[in-house]
C-alpha positions in Angstrom: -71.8 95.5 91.0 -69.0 97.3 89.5 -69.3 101.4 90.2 -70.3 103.8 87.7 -67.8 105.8 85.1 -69.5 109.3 87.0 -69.0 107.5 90.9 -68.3 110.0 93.1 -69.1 112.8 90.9 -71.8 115.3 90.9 -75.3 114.8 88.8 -74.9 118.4 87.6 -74.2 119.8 84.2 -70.8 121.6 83.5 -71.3 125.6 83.5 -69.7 126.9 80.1 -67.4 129.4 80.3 -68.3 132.5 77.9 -65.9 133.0 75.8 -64.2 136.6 76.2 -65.3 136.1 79.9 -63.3 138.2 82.3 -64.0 135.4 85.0 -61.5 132.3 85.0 -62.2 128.9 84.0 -62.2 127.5 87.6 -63.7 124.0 86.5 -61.3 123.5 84.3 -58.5 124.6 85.6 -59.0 122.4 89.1 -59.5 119.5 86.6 -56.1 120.0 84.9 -54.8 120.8 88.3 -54.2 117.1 89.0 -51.7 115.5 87.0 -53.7 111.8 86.3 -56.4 113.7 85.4 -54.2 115.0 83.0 -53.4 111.9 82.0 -56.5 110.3 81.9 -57.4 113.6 79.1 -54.6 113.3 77.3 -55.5 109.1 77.2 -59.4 109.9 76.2 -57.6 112.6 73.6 -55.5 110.2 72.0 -57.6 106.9 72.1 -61.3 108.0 72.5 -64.0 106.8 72.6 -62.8 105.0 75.6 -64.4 103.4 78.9 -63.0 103.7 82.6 -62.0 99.9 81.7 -59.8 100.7 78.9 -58.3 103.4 80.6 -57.1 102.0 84.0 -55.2 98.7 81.8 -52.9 101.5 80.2 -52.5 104.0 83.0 -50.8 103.2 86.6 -54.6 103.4 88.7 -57.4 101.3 89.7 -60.2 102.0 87.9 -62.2 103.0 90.5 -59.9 106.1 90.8 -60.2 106.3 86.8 -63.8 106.5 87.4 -63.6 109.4 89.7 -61.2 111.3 87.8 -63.8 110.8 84.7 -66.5 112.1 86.7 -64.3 115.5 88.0 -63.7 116.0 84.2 -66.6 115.3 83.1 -68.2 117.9 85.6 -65.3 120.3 83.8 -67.2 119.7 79.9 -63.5 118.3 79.1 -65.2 114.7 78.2 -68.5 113.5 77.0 -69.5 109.6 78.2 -71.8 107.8 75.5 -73.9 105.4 76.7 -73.4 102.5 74.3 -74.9 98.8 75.9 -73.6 98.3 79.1 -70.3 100.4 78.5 -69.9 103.9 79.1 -67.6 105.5 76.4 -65.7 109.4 76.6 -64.4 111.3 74.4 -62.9 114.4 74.7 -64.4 117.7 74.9 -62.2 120.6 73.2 -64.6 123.5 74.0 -63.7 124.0 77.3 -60.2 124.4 76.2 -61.0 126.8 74.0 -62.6 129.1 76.8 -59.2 128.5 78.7 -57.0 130.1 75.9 -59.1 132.4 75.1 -59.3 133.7 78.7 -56.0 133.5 79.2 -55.5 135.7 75.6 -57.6 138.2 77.2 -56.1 138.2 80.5 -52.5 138.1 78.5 -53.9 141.1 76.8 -55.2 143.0 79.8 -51.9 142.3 81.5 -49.8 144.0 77.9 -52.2 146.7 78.2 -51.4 147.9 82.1 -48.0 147.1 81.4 -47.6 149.6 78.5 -49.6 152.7 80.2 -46.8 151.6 83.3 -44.3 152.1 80.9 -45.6 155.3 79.1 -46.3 156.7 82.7 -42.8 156.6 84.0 -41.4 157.3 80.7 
C-alpha cells in the first residue's frame, strides 16, 4: 500500500502566525530551511494542484521523500492537500508567506528604529 502524501508528518493543524507578531515564523521558516522543500513549493506554486506522484516524476527524489517534505510543509500552512478520489492534491498556501514578510517588515523596522536613536545618540 503506497504511503500517505502527510507520512511521517504530524496530525496537527499549522499555528497561524499573527500578523504584526513580534514572534518569528518558526514553522515556516524550518520549512523553507531545506532547499527541496523549497523546491517542492516552488513545484506546487507553479503547477498546483498537484499530487506527491506528480511531483517526484519532475524533481530529483523518491516520492516517499516528496511525501514527507509535503507533510513538513503542510504542518507550515504553506500547502493545502484536497482530497479528490484516491489522489491527494496541494496547492499552495500564500498566507503564511505573508506573516513572513510582514514580520520581517517589522523586525526591519525595529532594527531602523534602534539604529537611528544609535545614531542620534553618538551624534
Amino acid at each position: 500500500m503506497p504511503a500517505s502524501p502527510d507520512a511521517g508528518a504530524s496530525a496537527g493543524p499549522a499555528v497561524p502566525v499573527r500578523a504584526g507578531s513580534r514572534e518569528p515564523p518558526d514553522a515556516v521558516f524550518a520549512a523553507l530551511a531545506d532547499p527541496t522543500r523549497r523546491a517542492i513549493l516552488r513545484a506546487v506554486a507553479e503547477d498546483g494542484p498537484v499530487t506527491a506522484t506528480a511531483l517526484a516524476g519532475r524533481l530529483p527524489v523518491t516520492r516517499q521523500a516528496v511525501a514527507k517534505h509535503l507533510g513538513l510543509l503542510r504542518e507550515a500552512g504553506l500547502v493545502a492537500p484536497e482530497r479528490a478520489g484516491r489522489e491527494t492534491r496541494f496547492t499552495a498556501v500564500g498566507a503564511p508567506l505573508d506573516d513572513l514578510a510582514t514580520w520581517a517588515a517589522d523586525a526591519g523596522r525595529r532594527w531602523d528604529d534602534r539604529l537611528a536613536r544609535l545614531r542620534r545618540h553618538l551624534g
